[in-house]
N, C-alpha and C positions, 0 to 999 in steps of 0.2 A: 385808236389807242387812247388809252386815260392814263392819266397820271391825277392821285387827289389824299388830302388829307382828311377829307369827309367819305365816313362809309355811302354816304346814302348820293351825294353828285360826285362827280367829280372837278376839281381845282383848275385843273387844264383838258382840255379836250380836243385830239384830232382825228376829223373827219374825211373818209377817202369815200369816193362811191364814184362806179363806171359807169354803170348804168344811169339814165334819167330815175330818181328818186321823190317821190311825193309823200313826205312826211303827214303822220296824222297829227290834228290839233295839239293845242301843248298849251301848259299854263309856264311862263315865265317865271320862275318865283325869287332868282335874283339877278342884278347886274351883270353884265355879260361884255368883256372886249375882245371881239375878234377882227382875222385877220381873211379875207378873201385870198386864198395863196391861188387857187385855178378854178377855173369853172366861174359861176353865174347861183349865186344866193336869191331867190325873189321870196320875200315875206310880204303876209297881209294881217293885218289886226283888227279887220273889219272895217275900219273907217279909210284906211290906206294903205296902195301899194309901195312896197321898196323893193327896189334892186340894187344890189350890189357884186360889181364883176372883178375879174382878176384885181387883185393888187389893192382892191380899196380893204378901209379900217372902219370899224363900225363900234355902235355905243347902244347895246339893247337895255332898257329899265326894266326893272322886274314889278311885279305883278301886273302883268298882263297876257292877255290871249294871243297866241299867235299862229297860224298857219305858216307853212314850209314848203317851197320847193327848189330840190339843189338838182343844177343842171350842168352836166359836163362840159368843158369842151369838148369841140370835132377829133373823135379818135384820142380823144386824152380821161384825167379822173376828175370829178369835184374833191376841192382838196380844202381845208379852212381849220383855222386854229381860234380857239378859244381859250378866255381865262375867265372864268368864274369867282365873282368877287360878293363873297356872300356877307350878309349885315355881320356876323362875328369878327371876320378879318375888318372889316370899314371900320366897326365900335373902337377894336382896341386901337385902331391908327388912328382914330380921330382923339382919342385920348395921350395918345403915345407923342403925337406931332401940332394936335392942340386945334385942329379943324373942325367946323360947326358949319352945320347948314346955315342959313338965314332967309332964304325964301323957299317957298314951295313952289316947283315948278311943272307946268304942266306940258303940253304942246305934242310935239310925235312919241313914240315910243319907241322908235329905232334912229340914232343919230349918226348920221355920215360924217366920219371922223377926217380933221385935214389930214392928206396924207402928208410924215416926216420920217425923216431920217431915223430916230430915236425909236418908234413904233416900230420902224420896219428891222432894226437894229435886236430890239429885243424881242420880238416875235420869234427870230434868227436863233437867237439864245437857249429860249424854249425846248427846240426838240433833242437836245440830250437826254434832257431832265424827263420827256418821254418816254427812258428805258427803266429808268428810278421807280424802287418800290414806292407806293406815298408811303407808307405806315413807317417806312424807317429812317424817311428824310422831312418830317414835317421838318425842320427848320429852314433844309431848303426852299420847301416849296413856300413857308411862307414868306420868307425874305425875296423870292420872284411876284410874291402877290403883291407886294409893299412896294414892290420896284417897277410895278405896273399902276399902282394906284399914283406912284411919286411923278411916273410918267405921263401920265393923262390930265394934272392937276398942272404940270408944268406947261405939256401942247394946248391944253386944251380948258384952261381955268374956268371958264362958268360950268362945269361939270362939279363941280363944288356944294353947288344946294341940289345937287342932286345925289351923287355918292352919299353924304352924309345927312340926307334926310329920312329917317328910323322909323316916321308915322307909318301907322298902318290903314286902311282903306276905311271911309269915315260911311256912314249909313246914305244910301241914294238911292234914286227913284228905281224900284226893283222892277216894275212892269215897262218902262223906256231901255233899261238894258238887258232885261232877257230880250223883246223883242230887236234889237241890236244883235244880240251874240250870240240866238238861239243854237247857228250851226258849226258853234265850237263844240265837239267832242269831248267834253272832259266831267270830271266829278262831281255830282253836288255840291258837295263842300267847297269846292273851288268858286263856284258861282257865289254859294253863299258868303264864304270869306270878300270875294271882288265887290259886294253890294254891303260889306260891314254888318253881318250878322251872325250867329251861329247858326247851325243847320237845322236846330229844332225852330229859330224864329224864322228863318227863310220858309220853310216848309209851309209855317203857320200862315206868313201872312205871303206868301203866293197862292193859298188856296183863297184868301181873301179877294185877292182882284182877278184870279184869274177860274175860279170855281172847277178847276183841276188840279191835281197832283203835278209834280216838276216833269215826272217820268211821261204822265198821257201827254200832259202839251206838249211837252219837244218833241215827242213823237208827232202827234199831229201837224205842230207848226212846219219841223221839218218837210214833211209830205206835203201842207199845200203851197209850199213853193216848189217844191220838187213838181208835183204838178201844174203849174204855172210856168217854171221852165219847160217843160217838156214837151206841152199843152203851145203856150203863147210864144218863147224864143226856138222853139225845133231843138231844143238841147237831147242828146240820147242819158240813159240810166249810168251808164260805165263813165259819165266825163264828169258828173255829177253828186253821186254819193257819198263819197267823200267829202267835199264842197257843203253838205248839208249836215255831216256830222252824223253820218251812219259808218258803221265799223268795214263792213263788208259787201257788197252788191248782192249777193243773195238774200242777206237780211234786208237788206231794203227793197229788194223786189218781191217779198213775200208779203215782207208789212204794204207797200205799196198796191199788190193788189188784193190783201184784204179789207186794204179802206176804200178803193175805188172798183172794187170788182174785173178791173181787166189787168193784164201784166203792162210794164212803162211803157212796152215796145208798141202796145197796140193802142194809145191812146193817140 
């Protein structure tokens, strides 16, 4: 269920799933506080694993990759609540109540929040305002964004130069982190924005160091690890493709034995 005052995310977000679920890649693109109500969250961003189970409070930053997998409890549903705290609602709060970043901070990208009363208090709150059109309660729902930012700055204060840092992702070594993130699944332009370029200079100067297009490498890179797993750790094709940023197992078993001549199963 969503509840949201933006057409394109939405504001609040609850998530129910029975079944073990493996989400595909995702670009992060703003702050995120949620709530673990049941089940077992495990995210990875390529450099680290998290997990987070029943009852914990989490602090996701935006711009970043992240991979998903939300795993039930025994005979029960994965269940989790989020608020999505995008730079418009932070801007005007930080004008509105007078807060300013002052450092830039870097470290994890998913922060295990202390669990409090307050958190768990207003999580609680939340699911009425889940039956609420957004389009005809913006005031509510922003006055619950304000009352989640008021609450995070009060549990949890070095969240401060973080909320209210605006920068956007400054130009970096684009050949150290495609090879880092090749087996996120996501947009050109997403890469290109994460490396601080637009997508005509990303394009340019990745054919520069890497004398391919965006499209041939990740294909290729993806498949010689794909075969390297399969090949050197015994991994099978189905535990896999996903994992390297292919959409489907058929597409990647067709591409896979057109560049190596046999299907995964037979190497």
């Amino acid at each position: 269920m969503l509840l949201s005052t933006d057409k394109k995310l939405p504001s609040i977000a609850y998530s129910c799933y029975v079944n073990r679920s493996r989400e595909g890649e995702q670009f992060v693109p703003e702050h995120g506080f949620t709530y673990q109500v049941a089940g077992t969250m495990i995210m990875n961003d390529g450099n680290k694993e998290y997990v987070f189970d029943e009852g914990s409070f989490r602090f996701g930053k935006r711009n970043h990759l992240m991979k998903f997998l939300k795993v039930p409890p025994e005979g029960g549903e994965f269940k989790s609540l989020s608020v999505r705290l995008d730079q418009q609602t932070l801007r005007n709060f930080s004008i509105e109540f007078g807060y300013a970043s002052e450092n830039h901070v870097n470290g994890d990208t998913v922060l295990r929040l202390k669990t409090d009363a307050l958190y768990k208090n207003y999580m609680d709150s939340l699911f009425p305002y889940l039956q609420l059109n957004g389009l005809d309660n913006e005031k509510l729902l922003a006055n619950k964004l304000n009352e989640a930012i008021l609450l995070l700055l009060k549990v949890n204060p070095e969240l401060k130069d973080i909320l209210f840092d605006f920068s956007e992702p400054g130009k970096i070594d684009l050949e150290a982190f495609m090879n880092k993130n090749f087996h996120f699944n996501v947009e050109l332009n997403r890469f290109a924005y994460l490396t601080g370029r637009s997508l005509a200079t990303f394009k340019r100067d990745f054919e520069k160091i890497f004398h391919l297009s965006p499209s041939r490498w990740l294909l290729q890179r993806r498949l010689q690890e794909a075969h390297y797993m399969i090949k050197e750790k015994g991994k099978i094709a189905s535990d896999i493709y996903l994992e390297l940023g292919f959409e489907d197992l058929s597409h990647f078993s067709f591409a896979f034995k057109k560049a190596y001549g046999v299907a995964p199963s037979r190497v």
